[in-house]
PDB file of N, CA, C and O in Angstrom, chain B, residues numbered from 101:
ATOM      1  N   UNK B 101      -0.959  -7.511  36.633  1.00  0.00           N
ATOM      2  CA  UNK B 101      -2.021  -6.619  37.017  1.00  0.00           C
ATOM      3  C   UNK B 101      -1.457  -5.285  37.481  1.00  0.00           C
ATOM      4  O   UNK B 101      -2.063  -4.228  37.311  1.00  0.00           O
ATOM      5  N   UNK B 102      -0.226  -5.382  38.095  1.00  0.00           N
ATOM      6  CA  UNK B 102       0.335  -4.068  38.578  1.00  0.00           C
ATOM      7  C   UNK B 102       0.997  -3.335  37.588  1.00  0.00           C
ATOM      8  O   UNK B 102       1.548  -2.285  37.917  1.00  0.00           O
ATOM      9  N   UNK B 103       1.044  -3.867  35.978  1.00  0.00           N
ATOM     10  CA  UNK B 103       1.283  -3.283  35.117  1.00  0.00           C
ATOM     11  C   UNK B 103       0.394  -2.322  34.450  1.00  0.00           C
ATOM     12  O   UNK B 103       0.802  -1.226  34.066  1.00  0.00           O
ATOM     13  N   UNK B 104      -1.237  -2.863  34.260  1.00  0.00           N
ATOM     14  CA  UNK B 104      -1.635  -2.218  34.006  1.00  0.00           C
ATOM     15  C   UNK B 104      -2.139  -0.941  34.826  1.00  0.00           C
ATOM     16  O   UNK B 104      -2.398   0.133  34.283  1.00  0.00           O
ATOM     17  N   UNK B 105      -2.251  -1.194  36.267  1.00  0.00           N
ATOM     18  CA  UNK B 105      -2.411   0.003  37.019  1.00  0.00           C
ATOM     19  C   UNK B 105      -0.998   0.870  36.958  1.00  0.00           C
ATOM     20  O   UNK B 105      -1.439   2.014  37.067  1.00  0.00           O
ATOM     21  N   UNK B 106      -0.122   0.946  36.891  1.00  0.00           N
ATOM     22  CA  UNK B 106       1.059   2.126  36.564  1.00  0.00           C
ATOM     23  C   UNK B 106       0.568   2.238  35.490  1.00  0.00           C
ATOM     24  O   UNK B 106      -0.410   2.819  35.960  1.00  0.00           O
ATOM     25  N   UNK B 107       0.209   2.191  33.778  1.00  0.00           N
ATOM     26  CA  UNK B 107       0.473   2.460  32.872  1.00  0.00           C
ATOM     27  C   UNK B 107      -1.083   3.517  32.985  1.00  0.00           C
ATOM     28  O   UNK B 107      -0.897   4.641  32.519  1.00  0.00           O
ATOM     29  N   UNK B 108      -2.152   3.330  33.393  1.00  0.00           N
ATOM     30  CA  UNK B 108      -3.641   4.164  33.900  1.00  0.00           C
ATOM     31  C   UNK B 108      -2.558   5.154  34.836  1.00  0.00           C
ATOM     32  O   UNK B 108      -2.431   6.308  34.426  1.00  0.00           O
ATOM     33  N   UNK B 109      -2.100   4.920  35.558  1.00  0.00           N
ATOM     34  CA  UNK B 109      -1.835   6.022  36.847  1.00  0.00           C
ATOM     35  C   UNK B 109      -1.025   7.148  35.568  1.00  0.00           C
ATOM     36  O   UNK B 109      -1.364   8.318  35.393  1.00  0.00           O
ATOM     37  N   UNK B 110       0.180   6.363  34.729  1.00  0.00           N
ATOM     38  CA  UNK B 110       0.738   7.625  34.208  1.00  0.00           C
ATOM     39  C   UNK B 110       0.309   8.737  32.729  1.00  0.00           C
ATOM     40  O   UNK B 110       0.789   9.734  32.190  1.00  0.00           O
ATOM     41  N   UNK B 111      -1.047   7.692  32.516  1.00  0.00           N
ATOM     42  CA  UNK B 111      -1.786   8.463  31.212  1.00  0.00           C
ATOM     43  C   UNK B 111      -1.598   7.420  29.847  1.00  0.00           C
ATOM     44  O   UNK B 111      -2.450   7.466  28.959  1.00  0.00           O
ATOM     45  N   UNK B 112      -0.584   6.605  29.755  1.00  0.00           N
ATOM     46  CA  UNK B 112       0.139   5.717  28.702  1.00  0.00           C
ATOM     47  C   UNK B 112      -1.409   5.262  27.896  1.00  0.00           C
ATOM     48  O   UNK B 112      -2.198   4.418  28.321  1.00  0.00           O
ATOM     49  N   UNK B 113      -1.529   5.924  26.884  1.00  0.00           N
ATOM     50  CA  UNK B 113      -2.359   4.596  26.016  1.00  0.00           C
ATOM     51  C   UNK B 113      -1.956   3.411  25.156  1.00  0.00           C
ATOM     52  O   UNK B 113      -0.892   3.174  24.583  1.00  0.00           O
ATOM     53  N   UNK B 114      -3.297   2.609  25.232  1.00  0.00           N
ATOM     54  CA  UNK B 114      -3.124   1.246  24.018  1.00  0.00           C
ATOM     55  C   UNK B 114      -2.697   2.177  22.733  1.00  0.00           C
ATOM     56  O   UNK B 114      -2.663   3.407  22.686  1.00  0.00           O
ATOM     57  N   UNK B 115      -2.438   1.395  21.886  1.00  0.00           N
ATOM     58  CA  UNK B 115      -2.030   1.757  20.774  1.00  0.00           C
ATOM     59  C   UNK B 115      -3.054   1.040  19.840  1.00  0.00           C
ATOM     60  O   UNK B 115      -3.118  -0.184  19.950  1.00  0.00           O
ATOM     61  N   UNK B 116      -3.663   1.507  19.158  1.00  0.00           N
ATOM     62  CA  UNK B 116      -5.012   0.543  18.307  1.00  0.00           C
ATOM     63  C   UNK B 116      -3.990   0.535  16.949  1.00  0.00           C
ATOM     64  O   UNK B 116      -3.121   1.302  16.535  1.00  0.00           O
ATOM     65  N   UNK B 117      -4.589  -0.798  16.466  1.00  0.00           N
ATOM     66  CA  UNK B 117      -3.763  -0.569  15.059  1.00  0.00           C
ATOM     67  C   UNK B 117      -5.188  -1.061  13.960  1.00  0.00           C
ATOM     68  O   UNK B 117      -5.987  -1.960  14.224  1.00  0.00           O
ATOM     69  N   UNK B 118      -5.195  -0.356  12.958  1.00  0.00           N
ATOM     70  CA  UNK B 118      -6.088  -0.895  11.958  1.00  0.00           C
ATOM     71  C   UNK B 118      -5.797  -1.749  11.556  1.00  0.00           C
ATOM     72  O   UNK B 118      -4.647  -1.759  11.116  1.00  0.00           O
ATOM     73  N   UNK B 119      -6.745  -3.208  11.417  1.00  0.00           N
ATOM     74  CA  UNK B 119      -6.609  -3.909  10.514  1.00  0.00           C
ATOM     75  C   UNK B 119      -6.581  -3.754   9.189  1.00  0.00           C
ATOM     76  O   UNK B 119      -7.386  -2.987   8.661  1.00  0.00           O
ATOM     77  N   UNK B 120      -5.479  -4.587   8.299  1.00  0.00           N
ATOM     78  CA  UNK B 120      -5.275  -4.363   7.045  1.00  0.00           C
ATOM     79  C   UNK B 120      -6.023  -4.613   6.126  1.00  0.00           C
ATOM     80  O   UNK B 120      -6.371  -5.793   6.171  1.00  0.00           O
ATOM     81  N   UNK B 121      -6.593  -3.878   5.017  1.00  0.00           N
ATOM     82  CA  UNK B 121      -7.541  -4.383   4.058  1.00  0.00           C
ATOM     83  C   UNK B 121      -6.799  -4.282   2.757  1.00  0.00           C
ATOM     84  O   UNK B 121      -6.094  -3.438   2.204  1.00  0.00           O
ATOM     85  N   UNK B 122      -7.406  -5.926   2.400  1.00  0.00           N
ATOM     86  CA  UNK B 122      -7.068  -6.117   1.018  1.00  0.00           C
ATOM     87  C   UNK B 122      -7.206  -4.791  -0.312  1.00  0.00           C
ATOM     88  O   UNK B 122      -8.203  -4.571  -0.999  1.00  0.00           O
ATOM     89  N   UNK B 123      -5.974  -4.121  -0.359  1.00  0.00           N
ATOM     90  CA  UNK B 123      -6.557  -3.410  -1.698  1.00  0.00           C
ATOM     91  C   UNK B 123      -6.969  -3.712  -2.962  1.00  0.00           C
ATOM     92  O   UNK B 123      -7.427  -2.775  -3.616  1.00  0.00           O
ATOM     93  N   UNK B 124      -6.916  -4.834  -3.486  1.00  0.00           N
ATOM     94  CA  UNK B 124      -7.322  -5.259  -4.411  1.00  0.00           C
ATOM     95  C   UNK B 124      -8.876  -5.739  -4.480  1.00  0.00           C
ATOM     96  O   UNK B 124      -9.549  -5.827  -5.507  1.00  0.00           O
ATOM     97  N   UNK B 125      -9.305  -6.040  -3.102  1.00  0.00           N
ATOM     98  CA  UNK B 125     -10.758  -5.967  -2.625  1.00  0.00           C
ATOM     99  C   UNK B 125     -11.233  -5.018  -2.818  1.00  0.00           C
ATOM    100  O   UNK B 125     -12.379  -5.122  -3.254  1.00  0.00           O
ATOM    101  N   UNK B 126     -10.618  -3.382  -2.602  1.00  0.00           N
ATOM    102  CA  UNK B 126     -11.492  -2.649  -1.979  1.00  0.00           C
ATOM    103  C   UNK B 126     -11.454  -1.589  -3.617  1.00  0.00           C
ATOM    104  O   UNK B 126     -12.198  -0.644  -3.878  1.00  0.00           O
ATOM    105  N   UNK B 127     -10.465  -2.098  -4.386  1.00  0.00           N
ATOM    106  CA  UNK B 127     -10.771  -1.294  -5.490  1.00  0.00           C
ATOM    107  C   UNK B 127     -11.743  -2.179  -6.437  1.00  0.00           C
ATOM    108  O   UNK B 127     -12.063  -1.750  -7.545  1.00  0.00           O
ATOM    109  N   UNK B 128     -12.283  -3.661  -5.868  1.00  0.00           N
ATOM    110  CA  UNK B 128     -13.004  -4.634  -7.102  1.00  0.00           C
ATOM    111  C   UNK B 128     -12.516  -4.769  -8.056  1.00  0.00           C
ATOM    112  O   UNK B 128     -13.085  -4.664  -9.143  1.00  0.00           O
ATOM    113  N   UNK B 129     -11.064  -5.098  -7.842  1.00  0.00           N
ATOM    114  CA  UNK B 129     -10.240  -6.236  -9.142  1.00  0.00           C
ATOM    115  C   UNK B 129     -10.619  -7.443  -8.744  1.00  0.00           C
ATOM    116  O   UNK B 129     -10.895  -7.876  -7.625  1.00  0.00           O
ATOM    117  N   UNK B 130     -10.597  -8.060 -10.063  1.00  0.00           N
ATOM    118  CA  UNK B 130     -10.995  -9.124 -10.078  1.00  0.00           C
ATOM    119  C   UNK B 130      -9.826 -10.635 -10.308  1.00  0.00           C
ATOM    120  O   UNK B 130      -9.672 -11.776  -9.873  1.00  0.00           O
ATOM    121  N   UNK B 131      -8.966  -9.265 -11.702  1.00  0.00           N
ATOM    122  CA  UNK B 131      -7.746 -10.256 -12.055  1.00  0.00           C
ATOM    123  C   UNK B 131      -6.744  -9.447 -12.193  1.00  0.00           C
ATOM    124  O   UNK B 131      -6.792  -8.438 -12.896  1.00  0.00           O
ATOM    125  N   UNK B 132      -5.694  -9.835 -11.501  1.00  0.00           N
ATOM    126  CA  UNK B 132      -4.051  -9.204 -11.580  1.00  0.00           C
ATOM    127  C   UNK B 132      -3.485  -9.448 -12.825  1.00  0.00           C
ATOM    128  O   UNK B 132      -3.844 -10.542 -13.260  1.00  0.00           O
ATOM    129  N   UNK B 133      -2.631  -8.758 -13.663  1.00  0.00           N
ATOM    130  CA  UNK B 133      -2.501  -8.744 -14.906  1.00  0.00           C
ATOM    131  C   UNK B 133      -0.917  -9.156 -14.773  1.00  0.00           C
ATOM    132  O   UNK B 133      -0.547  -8.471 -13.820  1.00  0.00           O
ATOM    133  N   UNK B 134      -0.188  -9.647 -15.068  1.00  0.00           N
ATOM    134  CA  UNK B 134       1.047  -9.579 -15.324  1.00  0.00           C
ATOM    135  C   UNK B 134       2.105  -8.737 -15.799  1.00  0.00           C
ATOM    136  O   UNK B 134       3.305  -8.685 -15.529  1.00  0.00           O
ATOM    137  N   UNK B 135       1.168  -7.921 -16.774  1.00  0.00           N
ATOM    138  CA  UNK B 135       1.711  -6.929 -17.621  1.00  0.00           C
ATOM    139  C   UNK B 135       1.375  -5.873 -16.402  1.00  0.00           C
ATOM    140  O   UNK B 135       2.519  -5.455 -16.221  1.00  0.00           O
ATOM    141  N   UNK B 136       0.793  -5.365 -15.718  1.00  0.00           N
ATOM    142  CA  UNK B 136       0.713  -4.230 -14.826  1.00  0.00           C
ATOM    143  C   UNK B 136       1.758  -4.262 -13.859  1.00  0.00           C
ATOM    144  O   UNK B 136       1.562  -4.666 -12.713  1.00  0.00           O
ATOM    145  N   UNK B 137       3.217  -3.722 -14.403  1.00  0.00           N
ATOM    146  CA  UNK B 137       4.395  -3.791 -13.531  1.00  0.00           C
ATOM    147  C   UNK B 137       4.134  -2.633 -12.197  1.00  0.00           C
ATOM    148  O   UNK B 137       4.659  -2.737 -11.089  1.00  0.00           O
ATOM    149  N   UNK B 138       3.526  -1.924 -12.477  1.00  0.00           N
ATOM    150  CA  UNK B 138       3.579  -0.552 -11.254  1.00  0.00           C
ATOM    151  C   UNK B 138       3.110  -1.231 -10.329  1.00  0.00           C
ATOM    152  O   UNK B 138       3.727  -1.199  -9.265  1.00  0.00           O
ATOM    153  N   UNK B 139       1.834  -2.090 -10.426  1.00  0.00           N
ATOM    154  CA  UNK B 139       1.445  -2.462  -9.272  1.00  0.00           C
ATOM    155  C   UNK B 139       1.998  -3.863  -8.595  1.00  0.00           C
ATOM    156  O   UNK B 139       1.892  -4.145  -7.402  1.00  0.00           O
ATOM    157  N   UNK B 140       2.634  -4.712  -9.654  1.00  0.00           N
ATOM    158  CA  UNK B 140       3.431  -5.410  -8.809  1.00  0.00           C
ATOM    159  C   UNK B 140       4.807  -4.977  -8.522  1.00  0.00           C
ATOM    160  O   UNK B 140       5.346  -6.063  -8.306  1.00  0.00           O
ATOM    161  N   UNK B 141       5.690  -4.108  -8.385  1.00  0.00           N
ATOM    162  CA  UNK B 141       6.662  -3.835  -7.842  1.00  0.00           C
ATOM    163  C   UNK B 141       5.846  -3.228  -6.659  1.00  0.00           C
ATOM    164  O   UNK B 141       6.727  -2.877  -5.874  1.00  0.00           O
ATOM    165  N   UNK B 142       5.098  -3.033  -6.317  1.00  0.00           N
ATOM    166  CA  UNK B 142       4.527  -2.315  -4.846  1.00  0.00           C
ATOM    167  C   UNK B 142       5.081  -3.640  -4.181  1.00  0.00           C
ATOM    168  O   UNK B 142       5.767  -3.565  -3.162  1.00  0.00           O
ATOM    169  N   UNK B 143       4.869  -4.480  -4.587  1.00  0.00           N
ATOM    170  CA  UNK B 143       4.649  -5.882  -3.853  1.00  0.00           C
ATOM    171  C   UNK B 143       6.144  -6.806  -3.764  1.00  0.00           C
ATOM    172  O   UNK B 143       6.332  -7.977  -3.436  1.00  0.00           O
ATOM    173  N   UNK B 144       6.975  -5.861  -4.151  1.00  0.00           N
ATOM    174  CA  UNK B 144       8.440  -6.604  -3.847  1.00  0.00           C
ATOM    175  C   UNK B 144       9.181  -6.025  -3.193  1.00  0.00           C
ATOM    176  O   UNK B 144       9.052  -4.802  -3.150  1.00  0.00           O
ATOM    177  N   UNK B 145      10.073  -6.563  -2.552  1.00  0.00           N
ATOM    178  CA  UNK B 145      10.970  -5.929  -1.530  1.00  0.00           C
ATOM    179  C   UNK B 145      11.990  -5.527  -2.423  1.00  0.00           C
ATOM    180  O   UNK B 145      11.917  -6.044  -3.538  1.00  0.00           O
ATOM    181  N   UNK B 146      13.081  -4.605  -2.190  1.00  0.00           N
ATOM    182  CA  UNK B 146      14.253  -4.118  -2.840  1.00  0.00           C
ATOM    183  C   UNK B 146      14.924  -4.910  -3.540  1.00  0.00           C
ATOM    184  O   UNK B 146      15.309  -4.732  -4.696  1.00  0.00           O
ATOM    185  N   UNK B 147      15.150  -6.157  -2.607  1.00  0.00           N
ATOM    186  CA  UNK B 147      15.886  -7.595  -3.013  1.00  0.00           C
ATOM    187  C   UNK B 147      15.180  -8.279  -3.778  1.00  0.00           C
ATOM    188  O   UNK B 147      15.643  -9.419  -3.828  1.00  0.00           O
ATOM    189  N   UNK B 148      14.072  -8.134  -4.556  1.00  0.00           N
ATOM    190  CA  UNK B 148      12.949  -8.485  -5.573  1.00  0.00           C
ATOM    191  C   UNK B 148      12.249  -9.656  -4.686  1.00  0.00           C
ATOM    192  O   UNK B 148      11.531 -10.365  -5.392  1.00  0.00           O
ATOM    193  N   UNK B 149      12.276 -10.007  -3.425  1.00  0.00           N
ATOM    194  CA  UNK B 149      11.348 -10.817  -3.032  1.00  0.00           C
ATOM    195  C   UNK B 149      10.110 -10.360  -2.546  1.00  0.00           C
ATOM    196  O   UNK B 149      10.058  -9.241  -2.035  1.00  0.00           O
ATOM    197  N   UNK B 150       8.812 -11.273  -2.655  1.00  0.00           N
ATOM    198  CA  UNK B 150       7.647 -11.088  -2.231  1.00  0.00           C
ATOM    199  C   UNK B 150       7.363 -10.645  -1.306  1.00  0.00           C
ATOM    200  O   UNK B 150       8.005 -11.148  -0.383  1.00  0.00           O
ATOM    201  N   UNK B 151       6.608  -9.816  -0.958  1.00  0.00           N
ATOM    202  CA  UNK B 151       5.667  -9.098   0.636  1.00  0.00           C
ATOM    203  C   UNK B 151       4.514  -9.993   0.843  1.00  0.00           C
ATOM    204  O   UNK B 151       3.485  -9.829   0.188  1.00  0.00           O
ATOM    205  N   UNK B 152       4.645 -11.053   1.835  1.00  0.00           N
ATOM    206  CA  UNK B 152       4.114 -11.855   2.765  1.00  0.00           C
ATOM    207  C   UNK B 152       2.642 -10.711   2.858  1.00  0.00           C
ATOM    208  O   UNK B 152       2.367  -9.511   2.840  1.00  0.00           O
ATOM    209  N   UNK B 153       2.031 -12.005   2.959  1.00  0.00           N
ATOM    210  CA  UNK B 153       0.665 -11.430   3.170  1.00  0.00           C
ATOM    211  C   UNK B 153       0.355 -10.564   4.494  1.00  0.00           C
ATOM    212  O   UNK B 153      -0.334  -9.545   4.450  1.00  0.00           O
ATOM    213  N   UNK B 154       0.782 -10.937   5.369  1.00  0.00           N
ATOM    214  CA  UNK B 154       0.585 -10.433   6.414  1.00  0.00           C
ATOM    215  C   UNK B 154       1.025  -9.381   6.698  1.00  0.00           C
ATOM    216  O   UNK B 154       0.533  -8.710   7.605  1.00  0.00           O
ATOM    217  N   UNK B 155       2.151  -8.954   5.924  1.00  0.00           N
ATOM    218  CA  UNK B 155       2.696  -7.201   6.060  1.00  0.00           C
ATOM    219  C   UNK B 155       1.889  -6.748   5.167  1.00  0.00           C
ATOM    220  O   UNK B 155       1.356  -5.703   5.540  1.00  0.00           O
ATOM    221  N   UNK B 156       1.474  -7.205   3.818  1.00  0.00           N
ATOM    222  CA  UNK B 156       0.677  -6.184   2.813  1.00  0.00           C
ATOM    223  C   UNK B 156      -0.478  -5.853   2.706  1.00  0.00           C
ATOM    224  O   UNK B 156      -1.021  -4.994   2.012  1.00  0.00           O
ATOM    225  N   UNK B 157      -1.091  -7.024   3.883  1.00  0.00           N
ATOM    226  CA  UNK B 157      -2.668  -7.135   3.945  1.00  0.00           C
ATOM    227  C   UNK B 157      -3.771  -7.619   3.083  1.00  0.00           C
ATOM    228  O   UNK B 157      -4.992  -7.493   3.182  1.00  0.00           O
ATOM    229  N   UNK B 158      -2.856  -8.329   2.029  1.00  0.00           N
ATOM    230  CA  UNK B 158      -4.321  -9.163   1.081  1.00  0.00           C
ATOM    231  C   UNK B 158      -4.896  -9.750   1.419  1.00  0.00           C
ATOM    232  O   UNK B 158      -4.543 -10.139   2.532  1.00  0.00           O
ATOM    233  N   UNK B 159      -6.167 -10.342   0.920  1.00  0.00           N
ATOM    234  CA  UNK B 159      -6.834 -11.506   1.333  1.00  0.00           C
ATOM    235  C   UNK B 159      -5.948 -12.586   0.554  1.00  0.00           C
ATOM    236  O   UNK B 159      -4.995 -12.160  -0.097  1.00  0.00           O
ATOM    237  N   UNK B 160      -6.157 -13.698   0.576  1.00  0.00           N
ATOM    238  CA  UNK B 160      -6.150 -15.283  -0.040  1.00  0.00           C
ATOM    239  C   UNK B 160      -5.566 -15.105  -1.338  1.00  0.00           C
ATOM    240  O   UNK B 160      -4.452 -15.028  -1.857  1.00  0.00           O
ATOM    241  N   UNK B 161      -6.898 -15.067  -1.675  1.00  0.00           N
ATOM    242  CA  UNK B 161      -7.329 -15.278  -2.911  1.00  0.00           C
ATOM    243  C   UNK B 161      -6.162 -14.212  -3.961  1.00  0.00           C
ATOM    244  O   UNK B 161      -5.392 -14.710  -4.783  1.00  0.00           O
ATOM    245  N   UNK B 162      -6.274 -12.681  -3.684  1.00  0.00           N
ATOM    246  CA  UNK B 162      -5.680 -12.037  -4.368  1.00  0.00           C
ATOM    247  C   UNK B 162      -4.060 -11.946  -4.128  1.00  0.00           C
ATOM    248  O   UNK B 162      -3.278 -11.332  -4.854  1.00  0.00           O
ATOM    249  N   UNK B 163      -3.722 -12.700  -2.935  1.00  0.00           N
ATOM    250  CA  UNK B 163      -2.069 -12.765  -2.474  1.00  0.00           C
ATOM    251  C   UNK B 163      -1.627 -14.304  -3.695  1.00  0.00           C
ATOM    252  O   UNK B 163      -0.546 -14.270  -4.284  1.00  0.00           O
ATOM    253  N   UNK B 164      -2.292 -15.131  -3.841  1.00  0.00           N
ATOM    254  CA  UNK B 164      -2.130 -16.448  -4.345  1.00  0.00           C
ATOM    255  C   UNK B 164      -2.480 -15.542  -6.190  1.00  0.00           C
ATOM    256  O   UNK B 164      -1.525 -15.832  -6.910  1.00  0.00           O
ATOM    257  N   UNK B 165      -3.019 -15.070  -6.594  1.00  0.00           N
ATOM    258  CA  UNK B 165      -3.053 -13.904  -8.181  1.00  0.00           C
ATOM    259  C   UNK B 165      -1.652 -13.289  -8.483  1.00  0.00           C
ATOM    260  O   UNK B 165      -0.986 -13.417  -9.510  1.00  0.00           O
ATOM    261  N   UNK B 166      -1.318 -12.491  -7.182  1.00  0.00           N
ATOM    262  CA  UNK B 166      -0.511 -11.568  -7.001  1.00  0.00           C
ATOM    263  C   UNK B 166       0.750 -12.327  -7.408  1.00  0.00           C
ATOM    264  O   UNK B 166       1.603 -11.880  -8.175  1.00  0.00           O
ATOM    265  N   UNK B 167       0.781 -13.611  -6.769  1.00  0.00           N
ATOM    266  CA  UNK B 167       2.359 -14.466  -6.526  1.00  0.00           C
ATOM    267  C   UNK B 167       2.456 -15.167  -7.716  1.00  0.00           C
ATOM    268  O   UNK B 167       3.548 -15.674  -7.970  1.00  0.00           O
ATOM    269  N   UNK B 168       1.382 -15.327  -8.633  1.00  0.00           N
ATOM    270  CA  UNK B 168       1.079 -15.932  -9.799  1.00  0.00           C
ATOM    271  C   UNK B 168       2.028 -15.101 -11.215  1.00  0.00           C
ATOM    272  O   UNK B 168       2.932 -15.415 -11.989  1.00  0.00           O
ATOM    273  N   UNK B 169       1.208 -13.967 -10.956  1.00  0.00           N
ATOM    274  CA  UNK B 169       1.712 -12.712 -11.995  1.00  0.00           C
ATOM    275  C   UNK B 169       2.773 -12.382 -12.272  1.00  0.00           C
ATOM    276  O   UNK B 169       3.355 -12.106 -13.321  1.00  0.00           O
ATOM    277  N   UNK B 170       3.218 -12.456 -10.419  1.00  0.00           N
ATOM    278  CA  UNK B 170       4.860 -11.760 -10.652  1.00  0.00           C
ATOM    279  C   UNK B 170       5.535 -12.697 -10.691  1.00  0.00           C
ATOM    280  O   UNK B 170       6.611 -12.294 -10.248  1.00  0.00           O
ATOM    281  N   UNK B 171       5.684 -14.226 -11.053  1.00  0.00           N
ATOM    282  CA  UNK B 171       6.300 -14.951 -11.247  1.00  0.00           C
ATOM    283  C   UNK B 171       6.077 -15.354 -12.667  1.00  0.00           C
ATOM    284  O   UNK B 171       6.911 -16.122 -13.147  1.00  0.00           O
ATOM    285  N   UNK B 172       4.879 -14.876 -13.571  1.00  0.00           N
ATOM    286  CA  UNK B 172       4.650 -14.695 -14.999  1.00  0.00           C
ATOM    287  C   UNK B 172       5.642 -13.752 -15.098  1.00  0.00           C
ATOM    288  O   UNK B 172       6.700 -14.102 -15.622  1.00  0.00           O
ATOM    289  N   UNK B 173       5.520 -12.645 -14.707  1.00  0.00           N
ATOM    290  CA  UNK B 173       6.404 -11.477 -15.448  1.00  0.00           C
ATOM    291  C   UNK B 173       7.940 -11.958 -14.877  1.00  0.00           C
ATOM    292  O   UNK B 173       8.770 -11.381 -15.580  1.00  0.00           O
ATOM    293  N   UNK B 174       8.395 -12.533 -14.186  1.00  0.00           N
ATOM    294  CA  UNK B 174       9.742 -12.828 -13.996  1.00  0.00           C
ATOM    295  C   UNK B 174      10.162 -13.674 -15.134  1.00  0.00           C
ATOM    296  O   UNK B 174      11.231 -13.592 -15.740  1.00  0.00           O
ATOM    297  N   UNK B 175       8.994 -14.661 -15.392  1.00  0.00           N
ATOM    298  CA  UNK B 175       9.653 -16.173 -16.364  1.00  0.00           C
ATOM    299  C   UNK B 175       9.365 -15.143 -18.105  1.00  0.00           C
ATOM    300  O   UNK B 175       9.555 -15.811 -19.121  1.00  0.00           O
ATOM    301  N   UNK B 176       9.089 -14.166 -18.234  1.00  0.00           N
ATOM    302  CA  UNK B 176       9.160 -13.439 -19.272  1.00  0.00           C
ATOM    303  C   UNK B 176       9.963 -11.926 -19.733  1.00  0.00           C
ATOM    304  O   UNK B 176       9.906 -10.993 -20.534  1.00  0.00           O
ATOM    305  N   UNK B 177      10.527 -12.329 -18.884  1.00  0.00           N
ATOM    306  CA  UNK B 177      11.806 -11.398 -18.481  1.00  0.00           C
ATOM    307  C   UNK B 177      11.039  -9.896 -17.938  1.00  0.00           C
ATOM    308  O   UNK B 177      11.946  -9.145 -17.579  1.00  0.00           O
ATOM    309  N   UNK B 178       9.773  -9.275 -17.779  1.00  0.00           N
ATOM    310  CA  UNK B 178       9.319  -8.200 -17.312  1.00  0.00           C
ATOM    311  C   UNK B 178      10.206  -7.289 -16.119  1.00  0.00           C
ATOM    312  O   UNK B 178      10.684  -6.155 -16.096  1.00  0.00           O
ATOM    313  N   UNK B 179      10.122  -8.810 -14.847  1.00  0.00           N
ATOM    314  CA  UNK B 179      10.876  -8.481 -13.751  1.00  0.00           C
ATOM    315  C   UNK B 179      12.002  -9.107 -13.918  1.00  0.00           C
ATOM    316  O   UNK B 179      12.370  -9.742 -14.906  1.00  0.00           O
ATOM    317  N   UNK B 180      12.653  -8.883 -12.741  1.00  0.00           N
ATOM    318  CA  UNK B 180      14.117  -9.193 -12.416  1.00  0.00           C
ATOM    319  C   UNK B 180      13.775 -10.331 -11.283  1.00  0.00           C
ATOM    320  O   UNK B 180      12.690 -10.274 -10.704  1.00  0.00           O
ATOM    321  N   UNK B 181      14.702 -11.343 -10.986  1.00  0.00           N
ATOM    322  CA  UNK B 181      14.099 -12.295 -10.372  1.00  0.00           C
ATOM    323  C   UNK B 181      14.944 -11.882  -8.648  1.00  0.00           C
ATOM    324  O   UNK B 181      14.664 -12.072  -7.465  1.00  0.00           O
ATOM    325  N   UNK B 182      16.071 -11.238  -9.431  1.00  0.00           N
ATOM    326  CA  UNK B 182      16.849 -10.152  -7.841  1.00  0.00           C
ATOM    327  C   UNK B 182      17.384  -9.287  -8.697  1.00  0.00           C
ATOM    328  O   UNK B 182      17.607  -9.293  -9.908  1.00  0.00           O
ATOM    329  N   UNK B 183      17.608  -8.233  -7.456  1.00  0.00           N
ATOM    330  CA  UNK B 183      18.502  -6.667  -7.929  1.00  0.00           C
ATOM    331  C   UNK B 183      19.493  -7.410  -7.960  1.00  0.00           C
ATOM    332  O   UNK B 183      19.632  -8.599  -7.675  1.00  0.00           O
ATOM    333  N   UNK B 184      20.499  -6.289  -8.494  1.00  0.00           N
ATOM    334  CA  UNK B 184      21.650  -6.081  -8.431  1.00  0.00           C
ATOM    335  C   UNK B 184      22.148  -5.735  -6.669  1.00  0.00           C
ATOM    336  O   UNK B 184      21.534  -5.262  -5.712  1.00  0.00           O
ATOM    337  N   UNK B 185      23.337  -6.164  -6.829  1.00  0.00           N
ATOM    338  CA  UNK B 185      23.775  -5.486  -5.431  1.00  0.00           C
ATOM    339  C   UNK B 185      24.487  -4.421  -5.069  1.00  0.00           C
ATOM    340  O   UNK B 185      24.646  -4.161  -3.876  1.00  0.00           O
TER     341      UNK B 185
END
């Protein structure tokens, strides 16, 4: 409690953070394509692994599409399954 009265006494605000929204919601896709490499490399880390839902902000439904695709385009040589080092 004496934390939050110093942090009021010296001006300090909360920090609000927006919740993340699914972009694939908000543009009304319906189906992730495999062949659409631009938009799944958004979705890989350097080291070619997946971005966890919770840093990228999908819903369900389109994170479980997403993990589908880019593991189509890996088993068809599109992607790389890791960089180089």
């Amino acid at each position: 409690m004496k934390e939050s009265k110093e942090k009021k006494e010296k001006g300090e605000k909360k920090s609000f953070q927006r919740k993340k929204m699914c972009r694939f919601c908000g543009d009304k896709i319906d189906y992730l394509d495999y062949k659409d490499l631009v938009t799944l490399k958004n979705f890989l880390t350097e080291r070619g692994k997946i971005i966890p839902r919770r840093i990228s902000g999908n819903c369900a439904g389109h994170q479980r599409q997403l993990m589908i695709s880019i593991k189509r385009a890996r088993n068809i040589a599109l992607l790389a399954f890791a960089e180089e080092r």
